[in-house]
Residue, then its C-alpha position, 0 to 999 in steps of 0.5 A: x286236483x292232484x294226479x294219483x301216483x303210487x307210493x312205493x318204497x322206492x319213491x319219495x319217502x318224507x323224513x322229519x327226523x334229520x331237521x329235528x332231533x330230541x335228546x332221550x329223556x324219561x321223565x317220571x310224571x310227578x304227582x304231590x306225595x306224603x312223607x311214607x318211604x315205603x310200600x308193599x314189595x312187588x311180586x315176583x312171579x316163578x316161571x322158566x325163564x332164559x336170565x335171572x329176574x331183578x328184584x326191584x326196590x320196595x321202597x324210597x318211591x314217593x308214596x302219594x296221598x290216598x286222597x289224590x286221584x292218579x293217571x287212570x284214576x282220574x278217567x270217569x269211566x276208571x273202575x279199579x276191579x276192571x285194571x289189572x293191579x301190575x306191580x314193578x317187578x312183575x314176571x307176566x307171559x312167562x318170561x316178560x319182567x316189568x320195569x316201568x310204567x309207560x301210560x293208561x287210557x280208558x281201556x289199557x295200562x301200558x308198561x315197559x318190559x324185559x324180555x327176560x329170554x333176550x335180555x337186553x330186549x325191551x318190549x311194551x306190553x298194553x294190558x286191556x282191562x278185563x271188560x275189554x272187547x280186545x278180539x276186534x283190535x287183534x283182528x284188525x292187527x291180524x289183518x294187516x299182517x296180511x299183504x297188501x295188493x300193491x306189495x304183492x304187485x311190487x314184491x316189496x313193504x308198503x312204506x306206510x307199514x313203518x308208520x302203523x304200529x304192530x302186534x309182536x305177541x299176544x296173551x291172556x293174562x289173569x286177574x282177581x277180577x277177570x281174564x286180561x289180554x295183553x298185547x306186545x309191541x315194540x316201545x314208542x315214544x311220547x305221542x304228538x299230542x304230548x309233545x305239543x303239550x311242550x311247545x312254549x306257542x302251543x302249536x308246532x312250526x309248519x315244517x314239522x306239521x307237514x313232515x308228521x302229517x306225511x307220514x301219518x299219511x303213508x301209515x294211512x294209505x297202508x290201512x285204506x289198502x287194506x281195507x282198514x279204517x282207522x276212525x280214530x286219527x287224532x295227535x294222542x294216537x300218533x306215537x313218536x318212535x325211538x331212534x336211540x333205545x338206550x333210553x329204555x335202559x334208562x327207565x330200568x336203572x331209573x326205577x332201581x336207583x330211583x323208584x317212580x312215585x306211586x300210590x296204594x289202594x288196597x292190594x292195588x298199586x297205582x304207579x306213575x308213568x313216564x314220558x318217554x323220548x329217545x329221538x324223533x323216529x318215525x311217527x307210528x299210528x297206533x290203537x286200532x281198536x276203533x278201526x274197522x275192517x271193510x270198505x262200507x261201514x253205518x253207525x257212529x264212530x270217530x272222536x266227537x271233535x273229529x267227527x265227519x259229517x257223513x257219521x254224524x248224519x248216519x250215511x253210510x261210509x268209508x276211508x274218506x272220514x280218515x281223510x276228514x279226521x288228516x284234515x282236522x288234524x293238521x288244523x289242530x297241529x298248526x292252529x290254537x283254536x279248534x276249526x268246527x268246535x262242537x258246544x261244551x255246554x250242550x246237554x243233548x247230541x242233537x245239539x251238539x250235532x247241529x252245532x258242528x254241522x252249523x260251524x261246518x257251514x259258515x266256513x265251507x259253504x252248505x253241503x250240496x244236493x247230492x250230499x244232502x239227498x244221501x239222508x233224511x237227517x239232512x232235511x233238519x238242518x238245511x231246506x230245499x235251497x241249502x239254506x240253514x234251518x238247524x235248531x241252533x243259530x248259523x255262526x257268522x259266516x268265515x272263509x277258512x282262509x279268514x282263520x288261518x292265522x299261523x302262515x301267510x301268502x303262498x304257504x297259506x294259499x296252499x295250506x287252504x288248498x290241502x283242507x279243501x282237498x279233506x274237507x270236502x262235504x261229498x266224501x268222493x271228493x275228498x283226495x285219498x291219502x296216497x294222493x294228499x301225501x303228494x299235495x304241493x303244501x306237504x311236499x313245499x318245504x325242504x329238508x331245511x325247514x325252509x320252502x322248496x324251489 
């Protein structure tokens, strides 16, 4: 077991920017188009504003076939009265000039903006659908803006604090359908699980795995001083920050000379977003709209794959799940195949539940007494003994170092050693992210990508 040592900024900070540097790109996410080269203009919307808006093209974008399904549209919960229709060129919070589309998720659409006061500075605006419940992530960001004990004792930031994202401004915004809430943050690059997408092998090398899950580490020991759990903490909400900004300049140029494609609906306009990579800056958690603030929580929560086993069987918990999901992170960065994959064909959750308990079992031994007895679930899984009586048969029993596949000898003992310390049953057990940001596997290679002496 690890001493605990305090992570100040003066300490040890892990940079993975210098061995690894991306040239900026933007890169629209095409999508087949018909022959059409125009499309209903943008609006611009008046308002008192320092610079003069741009006006941008109203036509020669690729306008894609009505038929195809584009980016949210292909998410089964879209709904298109819930997105706010948001047209390039749009004038939003009174002095915001949109001028690119940057993402979309189940509950959002992320856009790069002008400040149109400042003009040279840019800013992505996440735009809720109008049925989110927006209130509790903006309590989350307004609780971290708080300090933290350790800041007030030091009279210096939390280095973890340049790895979780913030919130800038906020407003409300609205629509045909609804009111939308419109969070501003500085822009980030593309997400790690975006970038894995672009590695020929799938999974990345060693030495970037532990210098991303070092930082993600810090921005989770800035949360768990805070009170704050992230319950969300997987490749997709890791964003990679920009070290070279004139990237987003870029995209604006880009969109005038040549527009992105998009699609029509009605008075709806569905654009293509871009990828966007200008550098390899800090990796940023971001989206805290699962997170919870408090140190005990109850109910369900966290990402099926990333599920702990405390949640799935209703006990109570706490920053130990963030612990869990590090731990099955790493595995995912690091590994092809999913270490306790939870059946795709199952047709109820209790069977998915049985299968991951099942796989967590093979490979980590059953849980012990003490876990056991925190949950009356347990008793349909496991008997007296510990001995498996789930309603779905026990997978051929593994060690976890029998499936790492990626690393070999010392690097693969102490990479086993690291997951034992996340994913460990007793959630008492498992090491704290201060803690685990010091493990001798994280802190084992050099600035060089090879071993540390």
């Amino acid at each position: 077991m690890l001493a605990a040592r305090s992570l100040t900024r003066r300490s040890f900070l892990w940079s993975w920017s210098r061995p690894f540097r991306f040239p900026p790109i933007c890169v629209p996410r095409r999508a087949v188009a018909s022959a059409s080269p125009r499309g209903p203009a943008p609006p611009i919307r008046k308002s008192s504003i320092g610079c003069s808006p741009r006006q941008f093209p109203t036509g020669g974008f690729e306008v894609i076939d009505p038929s195809l399904l584009v980016e949210e549209e292909k998410l089964p919960t879209y709904g298109r009265s819930k997105y706010y229709p948001m047209r390039i060129g749009d004038i939003v919070g009174g002095h915001y000039q949109v001028v690119a589309k940057l993402g979309y998720g189940s509950t959002s659409t992320v856009w790069l903006a002008r400040d149109l006061n400042k003009e040279r500075l840019y800013r992505a605006l996440k735009v809720h659908i109008c049925s989110a419940a927006y209130q509790h992530e903006l309590s989350v960001y307004e609780h971290l803006k708080k300090p933290v004990r350790q800041e007030i004792d030091d009279e210096d930031s939390h280095p973890g604090r340049d790895h979780v994202r913030q919130l800038e401004d906020f407003f409300l915004l609205d629509g045909p359908h609804g009111r939308h809430a419109v969070f501003v943050m500085v822009p980030l690059g593309m997400s790690l699980a975006t970038m894995q997408t672009r590695q020929r092998t799938g999974v990345f090398p060693p030495i970037l795995v532990t210098q991303a899950i070092s930082q993600a580490l810090l921005g989770l020991a800035l949360l768990h001083s805070a009170d704050v759990v992230h319950t969300d903490l997987h490749a997709d909400n890791l964003l990679i920050a920009l070290t070279d900004e004139s990237v987003l300049s870029t995209i604006e140029e880009s969109e005038m000379a040549k527009p992105s494609p998009r699609k029509q609906v009605g008075d709806t306009t569905i654009h293509v977003s871009h990828y966007v990579l200008g550098g390899a800056g800090a990796l940023t958690i971001g989206d805290l709209g699962q997170a919870r603030i408090g140190r005990v929580h109850t109910g369900r929560a966290m990402p099926i794959p990333y599920r702990a086993p405390e949640v799935i069987l209703d006990m109570p918990w706490g920053t130990p799940v963030d612990m869990w999901s590090a731990g099955l992170l790493v595995w995912t960065l690091l590994e092809p195949k999913r270490l306790f994959p939870a059946s795709d064909t199952d047709s109820s959750p209790e069977l998915r539940d049985a299968h991951q308990l099942a796989a967590m079992t093979a490979t980590l031994g059953p849980p012990p007494k003490e876990f056991r007895d925190r949950s009356k679930k347990c008793a349909k899984y496991w008997d007296e003994q510990g001995s498996w009586q789930g309603p779905v048969p026990l997978p051929p029993t593994t060690r976890l170092a029998d499936l790492v596949t990626t690393l070999e000898g010392e690097q693969k003992a102490l990479f086993v050693d690291f997951l034992e310390c996340c994913l460990a049953w007793l959630p008492e057990e498992r090491l704290t992210a201060d803690q685990t940001y010091f493990h001798s596997w994280l802190r084992g290679y050099d600035e060089n990508g090879g071993e540390g002496s």
